[in-house]
N, C-alpha and C positions, 0 to 999 in steps of 0.2 A: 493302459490306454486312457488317454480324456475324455469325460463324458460331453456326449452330445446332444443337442438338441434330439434328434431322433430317439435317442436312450431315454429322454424323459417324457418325451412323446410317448412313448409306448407304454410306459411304466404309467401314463395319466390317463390314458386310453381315447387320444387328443390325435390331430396331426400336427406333423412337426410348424406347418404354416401358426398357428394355435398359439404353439409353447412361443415362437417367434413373438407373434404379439404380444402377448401376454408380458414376456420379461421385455417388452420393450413401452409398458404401459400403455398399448395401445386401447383406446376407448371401445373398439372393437367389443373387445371381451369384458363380458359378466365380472364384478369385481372377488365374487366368490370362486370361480374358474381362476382366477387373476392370481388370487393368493393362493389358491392349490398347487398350483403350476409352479411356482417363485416355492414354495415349502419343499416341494417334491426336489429341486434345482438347487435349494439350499442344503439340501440331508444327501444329495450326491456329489456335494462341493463343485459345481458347475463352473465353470472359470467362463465367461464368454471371447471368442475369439474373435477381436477387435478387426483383425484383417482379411477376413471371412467376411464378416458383416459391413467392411467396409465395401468389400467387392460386391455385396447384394445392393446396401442399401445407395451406393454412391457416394458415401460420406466415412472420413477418415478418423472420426470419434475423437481428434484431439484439438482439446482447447489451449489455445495462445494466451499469457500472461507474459506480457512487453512492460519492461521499463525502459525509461529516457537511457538509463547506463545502469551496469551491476558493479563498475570499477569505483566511483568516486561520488559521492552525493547520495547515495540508494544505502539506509544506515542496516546492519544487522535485524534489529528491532522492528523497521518497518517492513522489510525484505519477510521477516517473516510472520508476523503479522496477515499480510497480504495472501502469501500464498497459502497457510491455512485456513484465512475465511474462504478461499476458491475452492479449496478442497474438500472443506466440512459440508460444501454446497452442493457437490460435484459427485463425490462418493466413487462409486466406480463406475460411472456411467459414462465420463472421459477419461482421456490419456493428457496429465496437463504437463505442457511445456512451458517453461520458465527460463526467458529469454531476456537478452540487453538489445536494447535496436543501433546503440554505436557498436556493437560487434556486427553486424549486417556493412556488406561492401556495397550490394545490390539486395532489393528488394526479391528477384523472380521464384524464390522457393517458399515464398509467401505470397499463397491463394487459397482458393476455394474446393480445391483438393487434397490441399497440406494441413488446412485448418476450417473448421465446422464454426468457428467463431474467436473473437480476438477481445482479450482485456488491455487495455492500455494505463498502467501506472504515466498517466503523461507529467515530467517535472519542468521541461523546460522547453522554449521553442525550437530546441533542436531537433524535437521526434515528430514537427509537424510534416515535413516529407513523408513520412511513415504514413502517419493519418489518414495524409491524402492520397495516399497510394493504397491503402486497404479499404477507403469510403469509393476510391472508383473500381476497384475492383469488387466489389459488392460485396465482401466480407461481414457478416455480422459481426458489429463491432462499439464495445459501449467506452470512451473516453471519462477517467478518474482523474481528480487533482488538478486539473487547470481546466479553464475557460478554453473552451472551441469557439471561432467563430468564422463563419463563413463556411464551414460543412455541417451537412445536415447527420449529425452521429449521437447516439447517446450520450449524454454528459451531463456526470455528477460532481459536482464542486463542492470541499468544505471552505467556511467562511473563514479562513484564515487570519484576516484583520478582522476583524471582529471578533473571534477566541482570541486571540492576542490582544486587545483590548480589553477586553473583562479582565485578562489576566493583572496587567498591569495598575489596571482601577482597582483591584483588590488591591497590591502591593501599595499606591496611594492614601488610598481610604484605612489603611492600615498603619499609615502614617510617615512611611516612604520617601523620602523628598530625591537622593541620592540614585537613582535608579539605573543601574546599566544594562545593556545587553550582548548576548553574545550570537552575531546573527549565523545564518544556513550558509549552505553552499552561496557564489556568486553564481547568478546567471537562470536560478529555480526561481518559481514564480511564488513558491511560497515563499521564500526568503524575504523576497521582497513585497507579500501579503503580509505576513507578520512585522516587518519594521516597518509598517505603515501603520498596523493597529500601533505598536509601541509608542511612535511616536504622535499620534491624533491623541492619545488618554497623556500626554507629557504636555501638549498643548492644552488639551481641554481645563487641566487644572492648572495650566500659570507654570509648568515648570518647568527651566531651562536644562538642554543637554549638554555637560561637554561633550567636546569631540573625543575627546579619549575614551568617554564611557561609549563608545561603539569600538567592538571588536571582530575583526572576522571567522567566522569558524568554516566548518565541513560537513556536518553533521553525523559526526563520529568522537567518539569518546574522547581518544587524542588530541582534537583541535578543542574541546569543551576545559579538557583539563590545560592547555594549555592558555587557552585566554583566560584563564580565572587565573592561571598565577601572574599573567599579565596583568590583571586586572585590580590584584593585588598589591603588586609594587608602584602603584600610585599613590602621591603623596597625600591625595584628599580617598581613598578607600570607598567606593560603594557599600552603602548597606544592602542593596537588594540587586540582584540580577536576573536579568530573565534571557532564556535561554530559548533557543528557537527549536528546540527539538530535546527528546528523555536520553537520549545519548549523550550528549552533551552538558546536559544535565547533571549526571554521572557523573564525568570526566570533571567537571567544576566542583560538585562534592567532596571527590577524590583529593584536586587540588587543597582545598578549605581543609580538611580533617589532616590533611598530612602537614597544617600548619599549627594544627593543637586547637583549631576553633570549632564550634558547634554549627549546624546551618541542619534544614527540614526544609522538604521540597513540596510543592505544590503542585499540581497535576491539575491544568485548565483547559478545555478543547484539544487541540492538537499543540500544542507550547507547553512547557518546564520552566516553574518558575525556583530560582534557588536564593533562599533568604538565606543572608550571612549577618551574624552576630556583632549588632558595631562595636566600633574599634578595633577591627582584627588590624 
């Protein structure tokens, strides 16, 4: 049989109301009570039963981690990244679900019964209907990776043209002149946060781009390697390229070393920069 609350209740010489608080950190209880209780729960391997506690407490313990999509644009790396900084935070204290919001037909199985709180990997204005359907439904809910504007939600942005700018100012300052890139998905806001840093540090110092030194990628290995051999078979060759994402990154490395040439990658903010050996 699985041990219960009651079982360590008794064994602490507590009521089971007690051990409840206790393993749910309530302020309630003595910090010394606190850890007796949690030791006692620990040496009888206590599993707590999420759907018990959901029916007391009114809350169904599981946290939502949304991206824009898990098909196309959402790279290995970052996918998971993501869900073990939730988890390392989380511990067992939620049940985490890891969802795409373009797999949703309808929003209605997303609420404030289904879910105690929502993470939003947001990449493009596609999952703004989401947003605004979980900020009126009163969801706790904190928006990552793009700009919100006009709902009031937590939001945390990295400066994406701006890491992508130092990145590039290094490759410059390094003495660079040839510099290409390989951008993100179409349609992510970072894609288009980063070819903005790219191109303000190619302005700032005087230097013109062709049009060919822009390529499109996906932010997946495959398209990294594939615009670098694209990027390759031009008759003027870049020396440096900078890559909108470490997947890609890869995938251009890959490309370069299966050509018999050397390159070493840089790692600046949220961007991949891959320096190639002139003359390849």
């Amino acid at each position: 049989m699985s041990v219960t609350i009651k079982d360590i209740a008794r064994l602490a010489g507590v009521s089971h109301t007690t051990v409840s608080r206790a393993l749910n950190d309530s302020p309630l209880i003595n910090p010394e009570t606190k850890e007796r209780i949690k030791a006692i729960a620990g040496s009888m391997n206590y599993t707590p039963n999420y759907s018990a506690r959901s029916l007391v407490l009114d809350r169904s313990y599981n946290l939502g981690l949304f991206f824009s999509t898990l098909h196309t644009g959402t790279s290995a790396g970052f996918l998971y990244e993501a869900i073990k900084g939730v988890n390392d935070v989380i511990k067992d204290q939620y049940n985490l679900i890891v969802r795409g919001i373009d797999d949703f037909k309808s929003y209605h199985n997303v609420n404030r019964k289904s879910f105690d709180g929502l993470i939003v990997m947001s990449q493009s204005l596609s999952d703004q209907s989401f947003i605004e359907y979980a900020a009126e439904k009163e969801i706790p809910l904190v928006v990552l990776n793009r700009q919100i504007d006009g709902i009031e939600v937590m939001n945390l942005v990295p400066d994406d043209q701006a890491g992508a700018f130092k990145v590039v100012e290094h490759l410059l300052t390094s003495g660079h002149r040839k510099i290409a890139i390989i951008e993100g998905k179409a349609g992510f806001k970072s894609t288009q946060a980063r070819r903005e840093g790219y191109l303000e540090a190619l302005r700032r110092y005087g230097v013109p781009v062709p049009e060919e030194y822009s390529v499109p990628g996906d932010y997946d290995l495959e398209s990294g390697y594939a615009a670098m051999n694209r990027l390759l078979e031009l008759g003027d060759v870049p020396t440096a390229v900078f890559c909108c994402n470490d997947d890609m990154a890869l995938g251009a490395i890959k490309a370069i070393t299966e050509r018999g040439s050397g390159c070493r990658t840089i790692y600046r903010w949220s961007a991949s920069t891959t320096i190639c050996s002139p003359g390849i």
